[in-house]
C-alpha positions as CSV (number, residue, x, y, z in Angstrom):
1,X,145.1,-47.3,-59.2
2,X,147.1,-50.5,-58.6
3,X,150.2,-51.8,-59.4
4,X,152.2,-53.9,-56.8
5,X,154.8,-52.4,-55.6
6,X,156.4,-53.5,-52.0
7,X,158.6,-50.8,-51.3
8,X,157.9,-48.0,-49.5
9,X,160.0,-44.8,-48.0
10,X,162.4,-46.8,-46.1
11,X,161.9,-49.6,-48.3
12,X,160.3,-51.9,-45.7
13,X,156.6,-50.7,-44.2
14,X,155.9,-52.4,-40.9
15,X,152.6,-51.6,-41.3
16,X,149.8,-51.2,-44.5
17,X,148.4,-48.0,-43.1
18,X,149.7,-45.6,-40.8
19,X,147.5,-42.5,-39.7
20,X,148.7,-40.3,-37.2
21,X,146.9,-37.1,-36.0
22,X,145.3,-36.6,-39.0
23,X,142.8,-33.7,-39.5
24,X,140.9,-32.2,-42.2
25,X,139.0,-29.3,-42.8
26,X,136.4,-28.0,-44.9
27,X,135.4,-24.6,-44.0
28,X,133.9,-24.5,-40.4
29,X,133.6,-28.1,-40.6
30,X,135.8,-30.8,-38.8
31,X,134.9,-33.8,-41.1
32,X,138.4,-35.2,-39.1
33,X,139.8,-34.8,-36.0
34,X,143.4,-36.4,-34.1
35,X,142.3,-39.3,-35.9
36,X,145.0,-42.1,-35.5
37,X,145.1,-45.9,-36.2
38,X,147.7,-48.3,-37.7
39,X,146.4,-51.2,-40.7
40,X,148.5,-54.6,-40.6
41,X,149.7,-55.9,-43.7
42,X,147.3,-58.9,-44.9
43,X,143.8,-57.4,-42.3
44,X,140.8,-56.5,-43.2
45,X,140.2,-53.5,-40.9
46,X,136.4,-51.5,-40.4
47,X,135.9,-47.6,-40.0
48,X,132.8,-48.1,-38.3
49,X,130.3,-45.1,-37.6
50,X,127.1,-42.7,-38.4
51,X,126.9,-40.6,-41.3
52,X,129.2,-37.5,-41.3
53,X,131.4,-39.5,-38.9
54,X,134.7,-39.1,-41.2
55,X,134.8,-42.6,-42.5
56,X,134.7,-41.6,-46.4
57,X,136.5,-38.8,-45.5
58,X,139.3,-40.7,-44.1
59,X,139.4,-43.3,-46.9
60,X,139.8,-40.5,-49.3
61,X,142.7,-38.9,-48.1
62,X,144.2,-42.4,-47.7
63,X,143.0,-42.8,-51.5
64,X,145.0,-39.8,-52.0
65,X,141.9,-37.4,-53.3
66,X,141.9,-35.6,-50.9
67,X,144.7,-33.7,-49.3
68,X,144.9,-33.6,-45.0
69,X,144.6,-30.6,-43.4
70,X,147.3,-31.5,-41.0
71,X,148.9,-34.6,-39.7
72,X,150.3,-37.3,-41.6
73,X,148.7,-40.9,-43.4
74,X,151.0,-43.5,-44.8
75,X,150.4,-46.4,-47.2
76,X,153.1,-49.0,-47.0
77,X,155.4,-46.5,-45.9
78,X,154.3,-43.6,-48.3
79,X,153.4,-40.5,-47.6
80,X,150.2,-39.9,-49.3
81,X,150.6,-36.2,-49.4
82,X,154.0,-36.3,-50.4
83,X,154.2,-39.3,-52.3
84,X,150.7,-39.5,-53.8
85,X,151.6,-41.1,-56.6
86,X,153.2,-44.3,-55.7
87,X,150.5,-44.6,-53.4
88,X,148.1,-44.5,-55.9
89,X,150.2,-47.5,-58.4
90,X,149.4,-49.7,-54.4
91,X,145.7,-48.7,-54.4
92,X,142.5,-49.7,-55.2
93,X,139.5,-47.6,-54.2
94,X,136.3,-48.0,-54.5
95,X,133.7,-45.1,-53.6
96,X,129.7,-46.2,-52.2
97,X,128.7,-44.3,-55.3
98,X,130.8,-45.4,-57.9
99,X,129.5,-45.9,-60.8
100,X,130.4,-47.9,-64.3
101,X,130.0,-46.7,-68.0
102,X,126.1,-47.4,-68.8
103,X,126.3,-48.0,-72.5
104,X,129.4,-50.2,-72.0
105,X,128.7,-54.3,-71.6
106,X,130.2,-55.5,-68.5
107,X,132.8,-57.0,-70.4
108,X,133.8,-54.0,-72.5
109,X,134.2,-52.3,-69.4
110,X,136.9,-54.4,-67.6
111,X,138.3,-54.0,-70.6
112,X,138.6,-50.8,-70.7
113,X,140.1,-50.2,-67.0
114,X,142.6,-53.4,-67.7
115,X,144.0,-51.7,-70.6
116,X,143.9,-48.3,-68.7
117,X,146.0,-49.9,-66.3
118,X,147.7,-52.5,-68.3
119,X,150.4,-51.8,-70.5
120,X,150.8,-55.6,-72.6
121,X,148.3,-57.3,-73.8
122,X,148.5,-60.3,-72.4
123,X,148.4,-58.5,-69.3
124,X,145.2,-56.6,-70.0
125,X,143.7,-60.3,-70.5
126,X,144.8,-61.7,-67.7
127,X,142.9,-58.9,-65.6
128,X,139.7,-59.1,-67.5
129,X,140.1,-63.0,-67.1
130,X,140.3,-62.3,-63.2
131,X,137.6,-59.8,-63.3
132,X,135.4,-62.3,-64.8
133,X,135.5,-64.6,-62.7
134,X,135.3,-62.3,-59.4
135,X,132.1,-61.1,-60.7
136,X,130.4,-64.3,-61.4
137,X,127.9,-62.6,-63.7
138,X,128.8,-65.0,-66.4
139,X,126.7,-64.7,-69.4
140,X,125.5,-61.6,-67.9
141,X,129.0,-59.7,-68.9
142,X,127.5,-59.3,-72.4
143,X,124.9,-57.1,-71.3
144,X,125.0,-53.5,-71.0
145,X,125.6,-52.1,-67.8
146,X,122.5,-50.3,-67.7
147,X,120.2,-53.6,-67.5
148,X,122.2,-54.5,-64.5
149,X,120.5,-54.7,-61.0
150,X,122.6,-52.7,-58.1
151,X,123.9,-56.2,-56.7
152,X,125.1,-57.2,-60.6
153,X,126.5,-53.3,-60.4
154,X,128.5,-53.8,-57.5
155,X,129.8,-57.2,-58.1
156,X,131.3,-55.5,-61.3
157,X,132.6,-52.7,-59.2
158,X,133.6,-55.1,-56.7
159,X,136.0,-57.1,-60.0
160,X,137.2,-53.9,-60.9
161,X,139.0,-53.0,-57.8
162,X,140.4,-56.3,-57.1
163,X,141.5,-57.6,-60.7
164,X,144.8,-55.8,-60.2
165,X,145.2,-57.6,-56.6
166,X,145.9,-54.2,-54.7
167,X,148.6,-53.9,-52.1
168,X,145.6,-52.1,-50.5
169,X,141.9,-52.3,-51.4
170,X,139.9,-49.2,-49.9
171,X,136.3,-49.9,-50.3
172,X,133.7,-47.3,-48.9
173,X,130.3,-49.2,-47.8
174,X,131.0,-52.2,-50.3
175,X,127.5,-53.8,-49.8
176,X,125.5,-50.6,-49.2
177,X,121.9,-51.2,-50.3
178,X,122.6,-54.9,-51.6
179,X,120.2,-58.0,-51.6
180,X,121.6,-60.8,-49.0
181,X,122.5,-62.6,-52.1
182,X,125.0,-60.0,-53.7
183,X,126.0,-58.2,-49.8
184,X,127.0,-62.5,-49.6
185,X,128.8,-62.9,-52.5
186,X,130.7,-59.5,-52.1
187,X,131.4,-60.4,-48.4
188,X,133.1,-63.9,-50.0
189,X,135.1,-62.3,-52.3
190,X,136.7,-60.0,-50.0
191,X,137.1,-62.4,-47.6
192,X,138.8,-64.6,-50.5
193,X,141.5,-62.0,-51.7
194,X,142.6,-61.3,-47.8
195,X,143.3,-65.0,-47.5
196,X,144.4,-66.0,-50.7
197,X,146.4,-62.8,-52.1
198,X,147.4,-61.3,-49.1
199,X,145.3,-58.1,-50.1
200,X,145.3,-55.5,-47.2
201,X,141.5,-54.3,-47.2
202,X,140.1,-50.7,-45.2
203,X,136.6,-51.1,-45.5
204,X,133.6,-48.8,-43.9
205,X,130.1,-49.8,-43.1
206,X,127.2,-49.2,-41.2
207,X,126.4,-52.9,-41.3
208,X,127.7,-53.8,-37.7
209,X,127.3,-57.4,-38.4
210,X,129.0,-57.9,-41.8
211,X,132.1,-55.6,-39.8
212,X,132.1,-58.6,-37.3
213,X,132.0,-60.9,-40.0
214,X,134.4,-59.4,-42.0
215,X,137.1,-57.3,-40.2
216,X,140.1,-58.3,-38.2
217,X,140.3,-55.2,-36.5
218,X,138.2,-51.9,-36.3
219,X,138.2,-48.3,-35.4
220,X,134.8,-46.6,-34.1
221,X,134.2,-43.3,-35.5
222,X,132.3,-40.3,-34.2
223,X,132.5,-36.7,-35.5
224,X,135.7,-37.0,-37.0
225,X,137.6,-38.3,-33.6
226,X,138.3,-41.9,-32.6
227,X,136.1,-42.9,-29.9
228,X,137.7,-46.9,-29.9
229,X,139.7,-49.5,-31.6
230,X,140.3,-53.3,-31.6
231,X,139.0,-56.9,-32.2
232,X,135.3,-57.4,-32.9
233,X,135.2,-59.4,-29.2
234,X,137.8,-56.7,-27.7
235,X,135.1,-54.0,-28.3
236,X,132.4,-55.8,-27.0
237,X,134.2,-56.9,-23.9
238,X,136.0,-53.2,-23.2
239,X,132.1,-51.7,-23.2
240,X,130.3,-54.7,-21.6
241,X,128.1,-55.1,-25.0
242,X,126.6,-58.4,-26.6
243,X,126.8,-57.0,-30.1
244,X,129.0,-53.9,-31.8
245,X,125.6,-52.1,-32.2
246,X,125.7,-51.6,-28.3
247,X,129.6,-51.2,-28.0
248,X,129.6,-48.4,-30.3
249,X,126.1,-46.8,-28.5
250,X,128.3,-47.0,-25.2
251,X,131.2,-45.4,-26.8
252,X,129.3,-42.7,-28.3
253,X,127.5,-42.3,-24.5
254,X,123.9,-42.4,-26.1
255,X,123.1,-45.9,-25.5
């Protein structure tokens, strides 16, 4: 998914993300609930929270694979419901347990998603050329996927979503279970395309102190509902915390 295009409904979006009310059901089971926040253009914003909290949830509805139960979700002015597919030509997502083809090098698999998205050659080159050198796995790209470690998997992962330079980049727990060498280099990159591309990102985490390091702005998450949002420091300050850990302990009222 990820083509830039800047218009949206009204052909101006004043913001990357809009959510508004949004619920969604599964059965008995609120996974969502009033859930509202707003994504600047150019921030890299956190879902932070415990499992079952909503986060994925939320980032696949705004992913556009799964459809809201009620209320609305916009990406850069489009309806994600309604307009699912020119969402998905501005998006990028990348799921915790995404995977790449095994038997494929690294290189033959960039490859393969450049041409899937590419339609000219010399565009599909250009992406794996950018892929490349996100990854920085080098000589390593000649290898088959299967020999990689999960930090080398990721990095790849990482390359594929951000080769095409997303209007948005969703990325669901993007250094889950990494090293601190490849959770570093992943943080870097990400950091990198916000600054230098202009790249919106929506990440989640559990990691409270790679959110502070990483996100402009952030929502806490429990049981589907919004418990706070704001700056790193705004959090902490609103809940009288030294560290997010506490603030969102506070929040939650089981600190």
């Amino acid at each position: 998914m990820s083509q830039r295009n800047p218009v949206g409904e009204k052909g101006k979006a004043d913001n990357a993300v809009e959510v508004t009310n949004l619920f969604k059901v599964f059965g008995n089971i609120k996974a969502v609930q009033e859930l509202s926040f707003t994504v600047k253009k150019g921030e890299t914003y956190g879902l932070i929270g415990p499992n079952a909290a909503g986060k994925t949830t939320t980032l696949r509805i705004l992913a556009t694979l799964v459809k809201p139960s009620a209320g609305s979700a916009k990406v850069f002015g489009f309806d994600v419901d309604k307009r699912a597919s020119e969402v998905r030509k501005i998006v990028s997502y990348l799921p915790e347990e995404a995977g790449a083809y095994r038997n494929l090098s690294g290189r033959e698999y960039l490859q393969f998603m450049a041409d899937f998205y590419a339609v000219e050659e010399e565009t599909s080159k250009a992406l794996v050329n950018e892929a490349v050198r996100i990854s920085g796995l080098g000589d390593r790209l000649r290898d088959k996927v299967k020999t990689y470690s999960k930090g080398m998997g990721r990095r790849l992962l990482i390359a594929r979503a951000l080769m095409m330079k997303p209007k948005l980049a969703i990325l669901d727990e993007p250094t889950s279970g990494l090293d601190v060498v490849h959770a570093y280099y992943v943080r870097r990159i990400i950091c990198e395309y916000v600054k230098d591309h202009g790249v919106t990102v929506l990440l989640s985490s559990h990691n409270m102190l790679e959110v502070e390091f990483l996100c402009n702005r952030l929502a806490l998450i429990d049981e589907g509902r919004l418990l706070g949002e704001g700056t790193p420091f705004e959090l902490k300050s609103r809940y009288n915390a030294s560290n997010l850990e506490e603030a969102f302990m506070e929040a939650t009222k089981i600190g």
